[in-house]
C-alpha positions as CSV (number, residue, x, y, z in Angstrom):
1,X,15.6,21.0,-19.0
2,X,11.5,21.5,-19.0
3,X,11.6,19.4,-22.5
4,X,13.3,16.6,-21.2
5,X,11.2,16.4,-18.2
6,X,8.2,16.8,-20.2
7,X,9.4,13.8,-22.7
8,X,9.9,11.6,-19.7
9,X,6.3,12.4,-18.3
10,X,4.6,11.7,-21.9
11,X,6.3,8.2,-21.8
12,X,5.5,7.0,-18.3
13,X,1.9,8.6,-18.8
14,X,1.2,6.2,-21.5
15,X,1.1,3.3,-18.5
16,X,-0.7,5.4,-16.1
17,X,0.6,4.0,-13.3
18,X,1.0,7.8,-11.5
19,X,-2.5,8.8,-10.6
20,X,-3.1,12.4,-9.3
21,X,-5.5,11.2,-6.9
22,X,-3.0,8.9,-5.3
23,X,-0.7,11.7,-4.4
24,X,-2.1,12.3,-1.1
25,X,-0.9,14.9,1.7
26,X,0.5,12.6,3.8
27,X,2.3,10.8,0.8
28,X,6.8,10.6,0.4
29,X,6.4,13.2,-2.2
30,X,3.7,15.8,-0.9
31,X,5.5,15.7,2.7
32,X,8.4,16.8,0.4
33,X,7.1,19.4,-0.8
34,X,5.4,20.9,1.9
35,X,9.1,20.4,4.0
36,X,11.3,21.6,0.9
37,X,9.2,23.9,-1.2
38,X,12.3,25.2,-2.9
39,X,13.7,22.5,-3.5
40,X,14.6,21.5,-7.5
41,X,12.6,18.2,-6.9
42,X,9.8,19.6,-5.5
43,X,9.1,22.2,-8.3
44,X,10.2,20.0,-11.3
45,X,8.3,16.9,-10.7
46,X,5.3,19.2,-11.0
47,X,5.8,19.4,-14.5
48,X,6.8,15.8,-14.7
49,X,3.1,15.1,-13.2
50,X,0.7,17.5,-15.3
51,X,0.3,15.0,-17.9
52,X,-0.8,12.4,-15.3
53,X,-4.5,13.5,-14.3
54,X,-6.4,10.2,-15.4
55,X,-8.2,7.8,-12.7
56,X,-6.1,4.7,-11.6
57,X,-6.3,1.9,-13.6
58,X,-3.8,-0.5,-11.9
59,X,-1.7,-0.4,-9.0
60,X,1.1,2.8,-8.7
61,X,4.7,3.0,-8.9
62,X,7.5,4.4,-7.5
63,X,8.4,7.9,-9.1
64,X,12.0,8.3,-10.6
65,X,14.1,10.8,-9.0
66,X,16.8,13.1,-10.4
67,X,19.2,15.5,-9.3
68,X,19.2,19.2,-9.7
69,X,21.5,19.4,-13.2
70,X,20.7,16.3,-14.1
71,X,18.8,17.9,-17.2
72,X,20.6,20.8,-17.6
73,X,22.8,21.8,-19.7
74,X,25.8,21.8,-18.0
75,X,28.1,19.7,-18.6
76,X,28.8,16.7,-16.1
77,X,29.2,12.7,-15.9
78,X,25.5,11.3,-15.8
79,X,24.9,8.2,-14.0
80,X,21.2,6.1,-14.0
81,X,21.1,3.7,-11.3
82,X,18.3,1.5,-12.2
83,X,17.0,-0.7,-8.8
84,X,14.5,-3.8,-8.2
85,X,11.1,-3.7,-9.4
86,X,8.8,-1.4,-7.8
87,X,7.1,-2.8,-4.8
88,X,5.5,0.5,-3.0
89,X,2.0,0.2,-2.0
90,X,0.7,2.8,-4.7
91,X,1.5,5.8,-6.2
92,X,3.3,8.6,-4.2
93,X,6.3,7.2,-3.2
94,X,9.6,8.1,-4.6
95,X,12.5,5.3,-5.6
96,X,14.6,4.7,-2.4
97,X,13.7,8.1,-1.1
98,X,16.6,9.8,-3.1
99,X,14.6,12.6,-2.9
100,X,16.0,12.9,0.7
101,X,20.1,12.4,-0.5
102,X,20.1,15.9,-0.8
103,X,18.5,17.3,2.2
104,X,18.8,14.5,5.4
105,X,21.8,15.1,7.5
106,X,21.0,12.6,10.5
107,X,18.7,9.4,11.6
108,X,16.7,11.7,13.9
109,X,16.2,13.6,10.7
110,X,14.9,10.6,8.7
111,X,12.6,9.8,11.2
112,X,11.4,13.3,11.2
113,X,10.1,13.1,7.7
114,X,9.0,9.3,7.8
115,X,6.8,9.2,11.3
116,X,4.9,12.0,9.3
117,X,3.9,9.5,6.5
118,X,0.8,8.1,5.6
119,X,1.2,4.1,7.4
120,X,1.3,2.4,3.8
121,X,4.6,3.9,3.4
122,X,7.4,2.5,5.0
123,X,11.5,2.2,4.2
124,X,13.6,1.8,7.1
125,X,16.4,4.2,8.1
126,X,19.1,1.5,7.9
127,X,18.3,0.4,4.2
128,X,18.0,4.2,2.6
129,X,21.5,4.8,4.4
130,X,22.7,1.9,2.9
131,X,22.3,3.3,-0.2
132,X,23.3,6.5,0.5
133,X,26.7,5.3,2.3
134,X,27.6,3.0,-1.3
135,X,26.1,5.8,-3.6
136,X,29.1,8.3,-1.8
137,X,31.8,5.4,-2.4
138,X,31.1,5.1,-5.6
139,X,32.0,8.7,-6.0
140,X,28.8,9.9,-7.8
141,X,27.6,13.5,-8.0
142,X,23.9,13.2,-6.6
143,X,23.6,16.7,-8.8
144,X,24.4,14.4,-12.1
145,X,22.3,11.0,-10.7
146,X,19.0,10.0,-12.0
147,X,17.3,6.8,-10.1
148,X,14.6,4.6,-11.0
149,X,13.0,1.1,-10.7
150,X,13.4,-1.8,-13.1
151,X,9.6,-2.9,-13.5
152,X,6.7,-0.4,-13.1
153,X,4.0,-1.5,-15.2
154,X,1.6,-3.9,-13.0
155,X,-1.1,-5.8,-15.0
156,X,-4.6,-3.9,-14.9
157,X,-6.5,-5.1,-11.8
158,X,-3.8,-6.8,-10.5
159,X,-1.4,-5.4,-7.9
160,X,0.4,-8.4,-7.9
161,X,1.8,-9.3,-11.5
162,X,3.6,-7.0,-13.7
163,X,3.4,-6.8,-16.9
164,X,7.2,-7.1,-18.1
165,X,6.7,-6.2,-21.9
166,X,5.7,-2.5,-20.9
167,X,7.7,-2.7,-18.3
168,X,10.6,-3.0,-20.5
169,X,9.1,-0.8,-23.2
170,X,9.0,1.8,-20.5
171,X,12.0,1.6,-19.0
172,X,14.1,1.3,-22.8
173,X,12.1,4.8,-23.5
174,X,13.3,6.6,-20.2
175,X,17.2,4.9,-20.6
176,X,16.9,6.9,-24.0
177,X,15.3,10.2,-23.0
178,X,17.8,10.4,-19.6
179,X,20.6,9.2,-22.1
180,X,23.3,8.8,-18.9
181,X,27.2,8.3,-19.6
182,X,26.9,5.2,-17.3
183,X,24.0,2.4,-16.2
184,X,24.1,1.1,-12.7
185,X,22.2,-2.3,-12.4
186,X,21.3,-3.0,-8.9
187,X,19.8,-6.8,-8.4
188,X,19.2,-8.7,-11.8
189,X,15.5,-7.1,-12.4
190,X,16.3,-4.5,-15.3
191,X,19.0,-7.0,-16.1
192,X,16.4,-9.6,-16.9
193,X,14.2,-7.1,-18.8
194,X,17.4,-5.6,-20.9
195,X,19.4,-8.6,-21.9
196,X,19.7,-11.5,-23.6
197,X,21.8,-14.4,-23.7
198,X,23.7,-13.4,-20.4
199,X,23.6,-14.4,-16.8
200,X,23.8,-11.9,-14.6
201,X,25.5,-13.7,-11.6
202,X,28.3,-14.7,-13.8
203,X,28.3,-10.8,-15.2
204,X,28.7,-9.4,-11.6
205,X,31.3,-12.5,-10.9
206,X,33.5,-11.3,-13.5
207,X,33.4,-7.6,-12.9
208,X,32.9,-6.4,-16.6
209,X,31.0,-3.5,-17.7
210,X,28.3,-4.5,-20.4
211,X,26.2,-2.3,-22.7
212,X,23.1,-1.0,-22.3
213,X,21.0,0.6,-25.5
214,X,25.0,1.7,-26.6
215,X,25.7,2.6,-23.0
216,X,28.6,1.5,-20.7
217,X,26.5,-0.4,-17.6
218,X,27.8,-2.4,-14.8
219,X,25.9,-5.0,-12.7
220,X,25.7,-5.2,-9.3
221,X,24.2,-7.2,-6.0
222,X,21.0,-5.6,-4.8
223,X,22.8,-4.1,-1.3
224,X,19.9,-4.7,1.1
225,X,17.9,-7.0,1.7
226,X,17.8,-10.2,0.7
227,X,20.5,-9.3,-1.8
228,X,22.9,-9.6,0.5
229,X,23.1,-12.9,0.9
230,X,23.2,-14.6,-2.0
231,X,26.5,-16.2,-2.5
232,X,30.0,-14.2,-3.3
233,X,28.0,-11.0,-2.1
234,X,30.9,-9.1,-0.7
235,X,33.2,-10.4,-3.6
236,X,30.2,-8.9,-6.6
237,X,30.1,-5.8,-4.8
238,X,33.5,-5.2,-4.4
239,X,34.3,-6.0,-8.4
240,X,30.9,-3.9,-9.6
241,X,33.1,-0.9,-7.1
242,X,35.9,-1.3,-8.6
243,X,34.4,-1.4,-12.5
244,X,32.4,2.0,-11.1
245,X,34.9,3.6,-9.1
246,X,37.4,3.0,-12.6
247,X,34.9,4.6,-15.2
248,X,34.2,7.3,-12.6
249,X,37.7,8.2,-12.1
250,X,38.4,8.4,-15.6
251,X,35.9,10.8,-16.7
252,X,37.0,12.6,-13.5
253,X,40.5,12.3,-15.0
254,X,39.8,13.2,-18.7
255,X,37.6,16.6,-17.3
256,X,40.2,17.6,-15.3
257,X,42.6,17.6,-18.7
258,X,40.2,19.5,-20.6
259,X,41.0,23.0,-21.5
260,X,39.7,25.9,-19.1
């Protein structure tokens, strides 16, 4: 497990883009830690971070979050949901706050934890439970998910722009150290950075899985947002569903076959 995390830390270092000093108190992940000490999260992406003590040199990123076997060694069906670029204020947020899957039972409980937040931080109830509510009907172990942003990399000095050729560099390099059995595109911004010659409305019209660096992926509408609106929403969503819901199954299927 530590070598994995310790490979994924090397690559994202190499962008700088999650500066110690930026991980303050009042921060997603340091409120985290301080509410959850023993949590997996909370003790692993300390060794994910000791490679990252280096003054900022462009605007921060989300950081990725992964569940508690993700990198073990127990066997399990991986899945990497990879999200819309990474639009947090600066360093010391986490991706969707899927750090909170886990341990937030209620609204009143989300609250809790996100009135104790510095004010540049900000994700509203109703859009993480979004996520949380699809994430359960797709049927995926949040012990087996890993979660990320498509774009990380902002241009130096310019909190704006990103740069989209380390961008992609980056996230090709952590799609091949977290190696998952199946890709999750949600919105067309990894899309755009990992394929050529496609369209992704017409991918997520059709329903079919693509692939990914050699892995099985299926596109799908951003659920919040903006993303719901754009045209044949419910219909995309339902078909990227039923493609997950399928390959799910199965590997549910085959385990369940396997000799005890």
């Amino acid at each position: 497990m530590g070598d994995k995390i310790k490979e994924l830390s090397l690559a994202f270092a190499q962008y700088k883009i999650y500066p110690l000093s930026k991980f303050i108190d009042d921060s997603p992940l340091r409120k985290f830690q301080e509410l959850y000490p023993s949590n997996h999260y909370s003790i692993e992406i300390e060794s994910f971070l000791t490679n990252h003590n280096y003054s900022p040199i462009r605007r921060g990123a989300d950081l990725p979050w992964w569940g508690k076997k993700y990198f073990s060694s127990e066997p399990g069906f991986r899945v990497m949901i990879i999200t819309r670029d990474s639009l947090s204020e600066d360093a010391g947020s986490v991706v969707l706050y899927s750090h909170l899957f886990p341990v937030i039972r209620s609204q009143s409980e989300y609250y809790s934890f996100t009135n104790s937040l510095n004010k540049k931080q900000s994700f509203s109830f109703n859009s993480w439970n979004t996520f949380r509510s699809q994430f359960n009907q797709w049927s995926i172990n949040l012990d087996y998910l890993y979660v990320t942003d498509a774009a990380m990399v902002y241009k130096i000095d310019n909190n704006t722009f990103f740069d989209k050729d380390k961008s992609r560099r980056l996230l090709k390099q952590e799609i091949e150290i977290c190696n998952p059995d199946l890709i999750i595109m949600l919105g067309s911004s990894s899309f755009d950075l990992l394929t050529k010659g496609l369209k992704f409305g017409e991918v997520a019209e059709s329903g079919r899985a693509i692939s990914v660096q050699g892995i099985k992926c299926v596109v799908c509408p951003f659920i919040s947002g903006q993303g719901v609106t754009q045209k044949r929403f419910k219909e995309k969503l339902a078909k990227a569903t039923e493609a997950i819901n399928g390959i799910v199954n199965k590997q549910k299927y085959t385990a369940a076959e396997l000799p005890k």
